[in-house]
C-alpha positions in Angstrom: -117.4 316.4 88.6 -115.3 313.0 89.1 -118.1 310.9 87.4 -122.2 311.1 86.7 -124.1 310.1 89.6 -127.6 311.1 88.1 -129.3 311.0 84.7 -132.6 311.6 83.1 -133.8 309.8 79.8 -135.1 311.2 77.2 -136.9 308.7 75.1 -138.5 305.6 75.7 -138.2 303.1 72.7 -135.3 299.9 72.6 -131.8 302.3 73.2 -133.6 304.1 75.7 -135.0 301.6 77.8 -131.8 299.0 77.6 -129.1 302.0 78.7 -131.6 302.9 81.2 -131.8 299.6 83.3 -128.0 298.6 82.6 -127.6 302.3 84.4 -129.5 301.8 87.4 -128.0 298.4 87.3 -124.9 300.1 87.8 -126.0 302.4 90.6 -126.9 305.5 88.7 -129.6 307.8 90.2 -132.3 308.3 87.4 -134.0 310.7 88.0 -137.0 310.6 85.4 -138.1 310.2 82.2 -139.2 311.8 79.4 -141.1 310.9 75.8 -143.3 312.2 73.5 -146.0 309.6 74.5 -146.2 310.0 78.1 -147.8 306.6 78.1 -144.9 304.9 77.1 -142.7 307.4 79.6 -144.5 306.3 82.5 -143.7 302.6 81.5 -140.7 303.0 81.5 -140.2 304.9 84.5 -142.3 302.3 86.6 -139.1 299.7 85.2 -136.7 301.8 86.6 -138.7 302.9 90.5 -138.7 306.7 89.1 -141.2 309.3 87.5 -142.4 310.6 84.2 -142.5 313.6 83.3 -145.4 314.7 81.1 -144.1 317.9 79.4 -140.7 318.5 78.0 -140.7 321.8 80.7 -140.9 319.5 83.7 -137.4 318.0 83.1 -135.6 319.5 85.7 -132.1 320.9 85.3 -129.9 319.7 88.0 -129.0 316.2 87.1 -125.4 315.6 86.3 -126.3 314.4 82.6 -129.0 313.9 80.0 -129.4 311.1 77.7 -131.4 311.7 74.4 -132.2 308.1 73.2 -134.6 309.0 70.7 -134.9 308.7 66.4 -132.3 310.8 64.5 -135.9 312.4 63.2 -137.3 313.3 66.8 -133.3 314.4 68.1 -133.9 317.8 66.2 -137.0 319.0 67.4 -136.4 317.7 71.0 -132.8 319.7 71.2 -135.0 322.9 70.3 -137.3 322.5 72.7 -135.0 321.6 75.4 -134.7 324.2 78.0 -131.0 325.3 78.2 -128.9 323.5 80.8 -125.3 323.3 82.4 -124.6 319.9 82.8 -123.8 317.3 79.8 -126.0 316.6 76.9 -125.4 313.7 74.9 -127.2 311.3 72.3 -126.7 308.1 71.0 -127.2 308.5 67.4 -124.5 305.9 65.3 -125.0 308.7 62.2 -125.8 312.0 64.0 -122.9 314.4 64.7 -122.2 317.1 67.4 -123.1 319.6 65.0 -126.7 318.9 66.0 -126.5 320.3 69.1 -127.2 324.2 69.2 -124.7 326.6 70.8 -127.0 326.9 73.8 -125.9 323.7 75.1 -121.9 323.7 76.1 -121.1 320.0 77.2 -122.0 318.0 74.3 -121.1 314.8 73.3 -122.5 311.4 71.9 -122.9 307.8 74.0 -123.6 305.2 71.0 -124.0 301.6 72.2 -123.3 299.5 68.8 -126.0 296.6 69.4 -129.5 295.6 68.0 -132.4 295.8 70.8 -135.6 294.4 71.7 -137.3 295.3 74.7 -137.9 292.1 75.6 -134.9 290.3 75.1 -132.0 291.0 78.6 -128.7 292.4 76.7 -124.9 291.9 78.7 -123.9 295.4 78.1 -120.7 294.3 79.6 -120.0 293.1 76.0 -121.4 296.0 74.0 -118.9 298.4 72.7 -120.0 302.0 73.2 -118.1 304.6 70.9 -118.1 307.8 72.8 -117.3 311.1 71.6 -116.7 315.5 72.2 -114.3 318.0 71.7 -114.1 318.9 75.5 -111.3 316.3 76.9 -113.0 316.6 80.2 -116.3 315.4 78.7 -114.7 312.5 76.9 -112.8 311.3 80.7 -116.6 311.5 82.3 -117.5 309.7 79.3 -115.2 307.3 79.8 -115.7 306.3 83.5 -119.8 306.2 82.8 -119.6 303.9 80.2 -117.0 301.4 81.9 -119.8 301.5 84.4 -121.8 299.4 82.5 -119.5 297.9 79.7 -116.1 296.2 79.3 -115.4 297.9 75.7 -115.4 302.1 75.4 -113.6 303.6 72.6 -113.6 307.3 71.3 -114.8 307.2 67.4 -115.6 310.8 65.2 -118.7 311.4 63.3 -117.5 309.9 60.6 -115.7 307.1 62.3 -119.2 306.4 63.6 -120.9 306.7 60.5 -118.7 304.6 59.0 -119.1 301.6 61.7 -123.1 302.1 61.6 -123.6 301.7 58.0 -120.9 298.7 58.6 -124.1 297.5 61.2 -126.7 297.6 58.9 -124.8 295.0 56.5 -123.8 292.7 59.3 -126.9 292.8 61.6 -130.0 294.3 59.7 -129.5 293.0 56.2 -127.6 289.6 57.6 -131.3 289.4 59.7 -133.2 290.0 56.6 -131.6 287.0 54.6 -132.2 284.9 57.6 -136.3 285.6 56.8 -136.0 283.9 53.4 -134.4 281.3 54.8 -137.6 281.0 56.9 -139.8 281.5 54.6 -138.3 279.4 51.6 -138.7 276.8 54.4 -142.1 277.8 55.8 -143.7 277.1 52.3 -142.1 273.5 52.5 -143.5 272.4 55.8 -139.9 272.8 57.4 -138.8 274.3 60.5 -136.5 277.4 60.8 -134.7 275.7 63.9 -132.9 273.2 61.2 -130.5 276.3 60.3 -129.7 277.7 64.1 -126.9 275.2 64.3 -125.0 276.2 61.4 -126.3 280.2 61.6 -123.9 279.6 65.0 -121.1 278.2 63.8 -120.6 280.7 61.2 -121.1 283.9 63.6 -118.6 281.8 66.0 -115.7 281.1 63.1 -115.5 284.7 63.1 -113.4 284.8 66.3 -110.4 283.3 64.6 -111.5 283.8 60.7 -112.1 286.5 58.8 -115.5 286.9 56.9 -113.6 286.4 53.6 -111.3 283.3 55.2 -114.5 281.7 56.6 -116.9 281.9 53.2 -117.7 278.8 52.0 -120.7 277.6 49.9 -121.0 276.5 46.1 -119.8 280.0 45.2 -117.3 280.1 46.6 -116.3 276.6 45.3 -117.5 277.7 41.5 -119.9 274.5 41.9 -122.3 276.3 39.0 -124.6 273.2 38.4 -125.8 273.8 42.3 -125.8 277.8 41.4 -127.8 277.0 38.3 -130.3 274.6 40.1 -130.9 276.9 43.2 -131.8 279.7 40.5 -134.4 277.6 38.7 -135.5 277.2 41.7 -136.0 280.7 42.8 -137.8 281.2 39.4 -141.4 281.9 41.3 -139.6 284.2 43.6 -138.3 287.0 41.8 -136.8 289.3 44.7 -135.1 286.3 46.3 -134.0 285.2 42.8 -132.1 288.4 42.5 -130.5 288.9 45.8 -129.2 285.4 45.3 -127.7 286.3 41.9 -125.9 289.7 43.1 -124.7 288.2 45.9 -123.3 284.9 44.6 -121.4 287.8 41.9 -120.1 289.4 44.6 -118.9 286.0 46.6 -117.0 285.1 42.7 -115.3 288.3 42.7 -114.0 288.1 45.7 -113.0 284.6 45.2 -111.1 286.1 42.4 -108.8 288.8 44.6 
């Protein structure tokens, strides 16, 4: 096989449906999809012109590759259930191995696209970078070609490379997101608008192409201005939580002021 011409999904939630239409985008023959909820397999399938398939036994077993977008929970119990196949199996787990797969499947390997998703928001896969990995070299040069197909960025990464760059994600993205909400809310409770901080929430992501996070930190931490550090804590007396991450953070900004 000189590349993967047809797929089927396996999942229907935000990885599933993004990889999905940046495929067919790219020409690639799905050829159906599967979920749990066949509800929510038949919406996607209507996105992407194909069908649904309403038991696990009606996936067929000719396409050229299967894609399980699904929960590191659900990747278990749909691997067992899976009929055994020839062609390539592959998830896109950022903290699942290829142990997971059982010895009845023999082309294995894992597709993870390293980006947050929202079904509703468009994403330019051509600037995602998708870490691929297997121990068969001919798997990882299929690999390869399918996700040039739809990005600009492929590299191979191990399990624990993965892992590694995943829990790396949930600082930068998921936790980062989080300290954006009490921003919003320590302004929602004094009638101001969110929109005030966009402007400089961009320009710190965008110093980050020539800075690194450590070069780019600014703030009164950072400038030991303690009478502001002092004030802001007093103020975040009636909130406890925020009061806290404010103070282990602003520590950890002063030690590494200190390197």
């Amino acid at each position: 096989m000189k590349s993967i011409q047809s797929l089927v999904i396996i999942g229907s939630g935000n990885v599933a449906t993004h990889l999905a239409l940046a495929f067919k985008e790219a020409g690639i023959n799905i050829y159906g999809v599967y979920s749990k909820t066949f509800e929510h397999a038949k919406n996607l399938a209507k996105k992407l012109d194909t069908i649904a398939y309403l038991t696990i036994d009606d996936i067929p077993t000719n396409a050229d590759a299967y894609l399980l977008a699904v929960s590191d929970s659900a990747l278990l119990d749909i691997l067992k259930q899976l009929p055994p196949v020839d062609s390539l199996l592959m998830h896109t787990s950022g903290t699942v191995g290829l142990d997971v797969f059982p010895n009845k499947f023999k082309k294995t390997a894992v597709f993870y696209p390293l980006q947050t998703f929202t079904k509703e928001k468009k994403v330019d896969f051509s600037t995602v970078p998708i870490l691929i990995e297997s121990k068969d070299e001919e798997v990882l040069k299929l690999l390869q070609i399918l996700g040039n197909k739809i990005s600009k960025e492929v590299k191979h990464a191990n399990s624990e490379q993965r892992k590694q760059l995943h829990l790396a994600a949930v600082f930068a993205c998921n936790f980062t997101n989080y300290l954006f909400q009490i921003s919003y809310d320590l302004l929602d409770k004094n009638g101001l608008d969110f929109a005030l901080l966009k402007p400089l929430i961009k320009e710190t992501i965008e110093k980050l192409d020539f800075l690194s996070p450590a070069e780019a930190q600014t703030g009164p931490t950072i400038r030991r201005d303690f009478e502001t550090l002092n004030e802001h804590l007093e103020i975040l007396k009636d909130y406890p939580d925020y009061h806290y991450i404010y103070h282990i953070i602003s520590d950890q900004i002063l030690k590494l002021n200190s390197k």
